[in-house]
C-alpha positions in Angstrom: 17.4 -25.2 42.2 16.3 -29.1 42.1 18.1 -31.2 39.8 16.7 -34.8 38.7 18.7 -37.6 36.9 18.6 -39.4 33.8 15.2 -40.4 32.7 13.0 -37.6 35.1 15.9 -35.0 33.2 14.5 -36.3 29.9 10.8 -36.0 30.6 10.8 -32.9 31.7 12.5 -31.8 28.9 9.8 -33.8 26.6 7.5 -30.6 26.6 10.2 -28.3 25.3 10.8 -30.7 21.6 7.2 -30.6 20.8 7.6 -28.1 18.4 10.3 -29.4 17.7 9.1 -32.5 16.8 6.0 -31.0 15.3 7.9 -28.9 12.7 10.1 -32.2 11.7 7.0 -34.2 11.3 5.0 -31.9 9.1 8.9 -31.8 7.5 8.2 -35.8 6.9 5.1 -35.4 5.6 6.1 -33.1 2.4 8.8 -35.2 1.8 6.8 -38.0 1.4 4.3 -36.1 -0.6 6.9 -35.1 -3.3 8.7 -38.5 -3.6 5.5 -39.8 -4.2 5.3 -36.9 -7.1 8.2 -38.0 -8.5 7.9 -41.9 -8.3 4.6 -41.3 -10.0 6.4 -38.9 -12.8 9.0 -41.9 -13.3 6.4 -44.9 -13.8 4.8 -42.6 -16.1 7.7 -42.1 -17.9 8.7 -45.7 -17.7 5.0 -46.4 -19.4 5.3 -43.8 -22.0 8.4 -45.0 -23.1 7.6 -48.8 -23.0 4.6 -48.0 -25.1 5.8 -46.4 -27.8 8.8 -48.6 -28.0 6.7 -51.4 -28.1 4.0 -50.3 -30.8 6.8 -49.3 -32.9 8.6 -53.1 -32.8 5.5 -54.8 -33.3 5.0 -52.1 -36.6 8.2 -52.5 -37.3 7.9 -56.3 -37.1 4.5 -56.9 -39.1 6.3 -54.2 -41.9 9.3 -56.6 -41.9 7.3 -59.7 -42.4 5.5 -58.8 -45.0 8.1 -57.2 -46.8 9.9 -60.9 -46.6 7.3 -62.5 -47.9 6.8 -60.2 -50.9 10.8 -60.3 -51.5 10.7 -64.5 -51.6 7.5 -64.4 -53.2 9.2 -62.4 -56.5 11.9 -65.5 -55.8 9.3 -67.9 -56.5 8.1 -66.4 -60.0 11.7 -66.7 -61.4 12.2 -69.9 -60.5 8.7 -71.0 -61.9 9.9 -70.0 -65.2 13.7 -71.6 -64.6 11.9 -74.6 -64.2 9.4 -74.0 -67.3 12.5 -73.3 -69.3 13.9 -76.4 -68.0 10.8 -79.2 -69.3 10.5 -77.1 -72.4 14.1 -77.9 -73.6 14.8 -81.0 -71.2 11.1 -83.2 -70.9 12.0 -85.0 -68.4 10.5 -86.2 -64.8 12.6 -84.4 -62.6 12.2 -81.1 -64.3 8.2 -81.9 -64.3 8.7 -82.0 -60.3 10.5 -79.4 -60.3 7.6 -77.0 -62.3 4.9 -78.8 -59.8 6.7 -77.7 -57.0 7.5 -74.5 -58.3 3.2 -74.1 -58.5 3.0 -75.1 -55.3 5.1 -73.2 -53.4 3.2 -69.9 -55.6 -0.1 -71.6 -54.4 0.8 -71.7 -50.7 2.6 -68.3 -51.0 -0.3 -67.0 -52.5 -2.7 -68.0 -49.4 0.0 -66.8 -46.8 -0.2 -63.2 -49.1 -4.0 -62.7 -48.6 -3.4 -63.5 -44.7 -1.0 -60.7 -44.6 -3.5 -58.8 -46.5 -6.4 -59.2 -44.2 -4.2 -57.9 -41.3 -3.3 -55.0 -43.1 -6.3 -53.4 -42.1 -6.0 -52.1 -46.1 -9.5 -51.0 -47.4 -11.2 -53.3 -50.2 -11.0 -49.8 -52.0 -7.4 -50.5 -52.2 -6.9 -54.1 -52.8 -10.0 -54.7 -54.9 -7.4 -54.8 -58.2 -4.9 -57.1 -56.7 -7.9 -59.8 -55.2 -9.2 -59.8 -58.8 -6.1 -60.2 -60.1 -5.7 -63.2 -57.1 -8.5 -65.2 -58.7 -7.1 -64.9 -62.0 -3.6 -66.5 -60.7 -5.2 -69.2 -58.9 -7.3 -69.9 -62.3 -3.8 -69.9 -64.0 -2.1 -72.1 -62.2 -5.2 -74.6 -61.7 -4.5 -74.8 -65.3 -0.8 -74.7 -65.0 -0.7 -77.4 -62.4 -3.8 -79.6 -64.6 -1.1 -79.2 -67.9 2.1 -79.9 -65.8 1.1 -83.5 -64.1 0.1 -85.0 -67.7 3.0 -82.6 -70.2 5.2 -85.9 -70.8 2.7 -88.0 -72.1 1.4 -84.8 -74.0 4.7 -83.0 -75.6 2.5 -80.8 -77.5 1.3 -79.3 -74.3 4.7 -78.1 -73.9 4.7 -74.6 -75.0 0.9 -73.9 -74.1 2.5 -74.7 -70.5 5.4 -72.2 -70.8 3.1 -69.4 -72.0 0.5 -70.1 -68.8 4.0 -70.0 -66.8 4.9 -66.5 -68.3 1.3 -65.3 -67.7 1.7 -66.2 -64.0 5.0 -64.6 -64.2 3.5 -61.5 -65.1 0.9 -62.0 -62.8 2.9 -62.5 -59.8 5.1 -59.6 -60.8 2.0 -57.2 -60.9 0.2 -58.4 -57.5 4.0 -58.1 -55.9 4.2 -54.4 -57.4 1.0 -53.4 -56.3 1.3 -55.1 -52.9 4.9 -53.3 -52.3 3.4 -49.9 -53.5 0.3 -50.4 -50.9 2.5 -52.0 -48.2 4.8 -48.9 -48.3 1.5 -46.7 -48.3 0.2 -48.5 -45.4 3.1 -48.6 -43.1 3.6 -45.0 -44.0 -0.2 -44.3 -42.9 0.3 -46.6 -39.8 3.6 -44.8 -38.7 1.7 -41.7 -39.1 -0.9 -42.9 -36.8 1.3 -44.3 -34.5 3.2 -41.1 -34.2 0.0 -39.2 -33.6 -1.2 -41.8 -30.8 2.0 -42.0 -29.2 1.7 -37.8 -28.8 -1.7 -38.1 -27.6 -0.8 -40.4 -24.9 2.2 -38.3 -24.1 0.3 -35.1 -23.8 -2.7 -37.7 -21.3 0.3 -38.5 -19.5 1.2 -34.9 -18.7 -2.2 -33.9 -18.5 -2.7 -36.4 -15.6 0.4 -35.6 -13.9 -0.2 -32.1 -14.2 -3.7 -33.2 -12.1 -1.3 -35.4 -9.7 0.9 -32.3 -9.0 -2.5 -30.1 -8.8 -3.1 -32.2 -5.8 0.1 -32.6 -4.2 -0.1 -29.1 -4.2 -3.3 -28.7 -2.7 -2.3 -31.3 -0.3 1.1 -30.2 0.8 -1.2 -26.4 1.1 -3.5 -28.1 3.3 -0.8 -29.7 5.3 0.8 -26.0 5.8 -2.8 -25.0 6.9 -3.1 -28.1 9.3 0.3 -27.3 10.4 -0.3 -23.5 10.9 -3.8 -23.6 12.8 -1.9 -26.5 15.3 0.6 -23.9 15.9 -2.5 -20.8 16.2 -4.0 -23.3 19.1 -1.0 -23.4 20.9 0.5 -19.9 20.6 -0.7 -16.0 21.4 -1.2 -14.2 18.0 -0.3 -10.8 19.4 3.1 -11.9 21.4 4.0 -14.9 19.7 4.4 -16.5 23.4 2.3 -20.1 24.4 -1.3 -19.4 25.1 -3.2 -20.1 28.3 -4.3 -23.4 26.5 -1.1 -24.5 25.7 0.1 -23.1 29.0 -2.3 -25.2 31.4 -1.5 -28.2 29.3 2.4 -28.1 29.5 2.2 -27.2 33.0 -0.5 -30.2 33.4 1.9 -32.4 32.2 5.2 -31.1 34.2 3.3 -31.3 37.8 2.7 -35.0 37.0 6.3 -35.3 36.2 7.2 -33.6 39.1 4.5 -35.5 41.2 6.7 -38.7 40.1 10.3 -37.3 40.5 9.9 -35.5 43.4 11.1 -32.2 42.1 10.4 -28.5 43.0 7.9 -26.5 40.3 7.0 -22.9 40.6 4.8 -20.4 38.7 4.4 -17.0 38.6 1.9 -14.8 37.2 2.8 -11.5 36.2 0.5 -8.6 35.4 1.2 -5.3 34.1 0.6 -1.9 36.5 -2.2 0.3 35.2 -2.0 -1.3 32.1 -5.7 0.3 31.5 -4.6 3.4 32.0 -2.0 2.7 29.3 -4.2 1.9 26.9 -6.7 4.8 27.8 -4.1 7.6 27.8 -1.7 6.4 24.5 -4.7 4.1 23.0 -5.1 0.3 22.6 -2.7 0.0 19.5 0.4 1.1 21.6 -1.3 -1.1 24.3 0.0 -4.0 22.3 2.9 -2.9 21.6 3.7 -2.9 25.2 2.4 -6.3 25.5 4.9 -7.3 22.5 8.2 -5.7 24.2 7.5 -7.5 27.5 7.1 -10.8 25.8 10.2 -9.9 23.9 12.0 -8.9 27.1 10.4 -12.4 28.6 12.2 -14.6 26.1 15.2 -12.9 26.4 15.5 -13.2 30.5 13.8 -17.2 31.1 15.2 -20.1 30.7 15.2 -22.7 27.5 13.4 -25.0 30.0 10.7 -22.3 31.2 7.1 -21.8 30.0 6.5 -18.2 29.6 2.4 -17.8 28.5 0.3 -15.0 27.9 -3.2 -16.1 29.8 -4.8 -13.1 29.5 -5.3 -9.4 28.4 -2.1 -7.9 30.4 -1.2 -11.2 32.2 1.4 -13.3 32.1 2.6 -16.4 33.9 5.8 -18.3 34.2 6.3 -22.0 34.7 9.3 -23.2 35.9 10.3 -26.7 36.3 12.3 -28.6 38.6 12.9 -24.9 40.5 12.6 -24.4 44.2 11.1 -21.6 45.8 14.6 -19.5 46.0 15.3 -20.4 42.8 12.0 -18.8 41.3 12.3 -15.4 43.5 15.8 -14.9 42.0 14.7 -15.4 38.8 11.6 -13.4 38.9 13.5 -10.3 40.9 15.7 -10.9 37.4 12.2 -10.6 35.6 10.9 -7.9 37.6 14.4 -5.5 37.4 14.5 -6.5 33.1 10.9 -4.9 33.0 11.2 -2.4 35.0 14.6 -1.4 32.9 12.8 -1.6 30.0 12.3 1.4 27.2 9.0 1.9 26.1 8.6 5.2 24.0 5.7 6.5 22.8 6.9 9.3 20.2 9.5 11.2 22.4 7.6 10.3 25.6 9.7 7.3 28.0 6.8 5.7 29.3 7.6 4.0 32.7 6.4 0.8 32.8 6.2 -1.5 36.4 4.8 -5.1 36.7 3.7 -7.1 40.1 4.2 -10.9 40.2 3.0 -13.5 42.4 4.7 -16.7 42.9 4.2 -19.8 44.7 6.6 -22.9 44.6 5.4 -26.9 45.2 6.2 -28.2 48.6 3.9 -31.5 49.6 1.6 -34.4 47.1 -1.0 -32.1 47.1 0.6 -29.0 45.8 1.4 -30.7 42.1 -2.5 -29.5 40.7 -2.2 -26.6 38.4 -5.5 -25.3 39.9 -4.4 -25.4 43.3 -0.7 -23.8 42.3 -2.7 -21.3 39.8 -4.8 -20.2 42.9 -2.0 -19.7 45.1 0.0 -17.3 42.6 -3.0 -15.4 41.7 -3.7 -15.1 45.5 0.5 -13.7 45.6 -0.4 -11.4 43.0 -3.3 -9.8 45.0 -1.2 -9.6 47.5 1.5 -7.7 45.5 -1.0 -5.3 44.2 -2.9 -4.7 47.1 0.9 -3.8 48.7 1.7 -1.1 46.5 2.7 -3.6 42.6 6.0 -2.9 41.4 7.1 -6.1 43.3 7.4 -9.8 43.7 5.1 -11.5 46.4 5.9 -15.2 47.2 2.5 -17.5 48.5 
């Protein structure tokens, strides 16, 4: 037997990883379906989570707001009437200033208010009674303010000033009370509404990656299918061993290694002895099983770096690369004795079974062409059966 260095060792032994490398690639291929999956499921998550944190800070945030300007609005009635209190026992200028700016600042607060308001999103239904009582505040302290800049040169307009301040007192507080009550309402509604949105997403979320995973699945199924009728073109259903498709293209590929490297192939066909007569006398279902136990007995007596292919009803053949001519007999005489030595039973019956092989080896250029080496075996296998079978016949 021929052995080749380094890189000519490494082709030839190319042909025996393909499943190899097949199986690892469709291996690949699933685990890059199903991180996909699950980078999908985490940006979703990451969304989800994002969103509904977000939409409750900026409810949380417009609740707050309002809720501050309500609290210094209250602020701003008390110290409307402080200052009242003030002129009405102490008529002086700065006190005056101080009611003016005290109307002010309500004025201003007032207009901020009906901003807040108009966000709200609250119906007119439920803020009709506090816009009413609006216009009747800003009519009070138009009066109020009218009063204030003149009530030193007009002391008697003292106390018809501090009752207009107490009415806009009373005023404020009920707008402020009503707002709060509404505001409270509101944010409860909104929450509510959040709550139920945030669900709704959560449940479109799933939804869709319940659809993602749908597909993944039907993908990764599809792959398996791929994956599965690749291996079906390449291998014999009934034995399990390489078909004569993958079988011509394996040995294809070796002969033009060989052609390169210079080294010794050989092939043998093998057929099986009266194998009609097998399947006439016991019937074509133990036929197979015949066909099974040889390939079994087959994988058990090659090499790792052999091709052993059913091509054919009860025919077999054998490649064997970088394998000289004494090399091949010895190993199909191994072949031929395993076969004969085999047990086939059929009920209690020891059914003898024989097999005939011809074999023919590469010597010059023109010998590495499957066709011509094919020919050459088949011609040693006539020659074995037309000598008796039961034997190995070398071209």
């Amino acid at each position: 037997m021929d052995l080749v260095a380094g890189d000519d060792q490494r082709e030839l032994n190319a042909m025996a990883i393909i499943k190899a490398r097949h199986a690892l690639g469709f291996s690949h291929r699933r685990l890059l379906v199903w991180v996909g999956f699950l980078v999908l499921v985490g940006l979703a998550v990451i969304a989800i989570t994002f969103y509904a944190s977000y939409a409750q800070k900026q409810l949380d945030a417009d609740y707050i707001a309002f809720s501050s300007e309500i609290v210094r609005a209250q602020h701003d009635g008390e110290a409307l009437r402080q200052s009242s209190l003030n002129l009405l026992d102490h008529p002086q200028p700065l006190h005056q200033q101080q009611l003016l700016q005290a109307l002010w600042i309500i004025n201003s607060r007032q207009m901020t208010i009906e901003q807040y308001l108009q966000r709200s999103q609250l119906t007119t239904q439920d803020t009709r009674h506090i816009i009413a009582e609006f216009a009747h505040l800003d009519t009070l302290l138009q009066q109020a303010t009218a009063i204030a800049q003149d009530v030193l040169e007009h002391p008697e307009q003292l106390k018809p000033l501090h009752d207009l301040t107490e009415d806009i007192d009373n005023s404020l507080a009920y707008i402020y009370s009503e707002l709060h009550t509404l505001m409270m309402r509101g944010a409860t509604e909104q929450q509510h509404i959040m709550s139920v949105m945030t669900q709704i997403i959560i449940a479109l979320g799933a939804l869709v990656l319940v659809v993602i995973l749908g597909l993944l699945v039907a993908i990764e199924k599809i792959l398996g299918q791929q994956s599965a009728l690749e291996q079906l073109s390449v291998t014999d259903e009934l034995t399990g061993l390489e078909n004569r498709r993958a079988a011509m293209a394996k040995a294809r590929h070796t002969l033009a290694l060989g052609r390169r490297s210079g080294a010794s192939i050989s092939l043998a066909i093998i057929d099986i002895d009266h194998f009609k007569r097998i399947n006439d006398q016991y019937g074509h279902p133990f036929g197979d099983k015949v066909l099974q136990q040889l390939a079994r007995t087959l994988k058990q007596l090659v090499r790792e770096s052999d091709v052993a292919a059913r091509i054919g009803g009860e025919e077999f053949c054998l490649l064997m690369p970088d394998t000289n001519s004494q090399g091949a007999y010895e190993l199909c005489e191994r072949l031929h004795q395993g076969i004969d030595n085999m047990v086939v039973l059929h009920n209690e019956d020891i059914i003898r079974l024989t097999v005939s092989l011809g074999l023919t080896t590469t010597h010059g250029q023109e010998d590495y062409d499957f066709d011509v080496l094919y020919a050459r075996a088949d011609e040693a296998l006539y020659r074995a059966k037309a000598s008796g079978r039961d034997r190995v016949v070398v071209y």
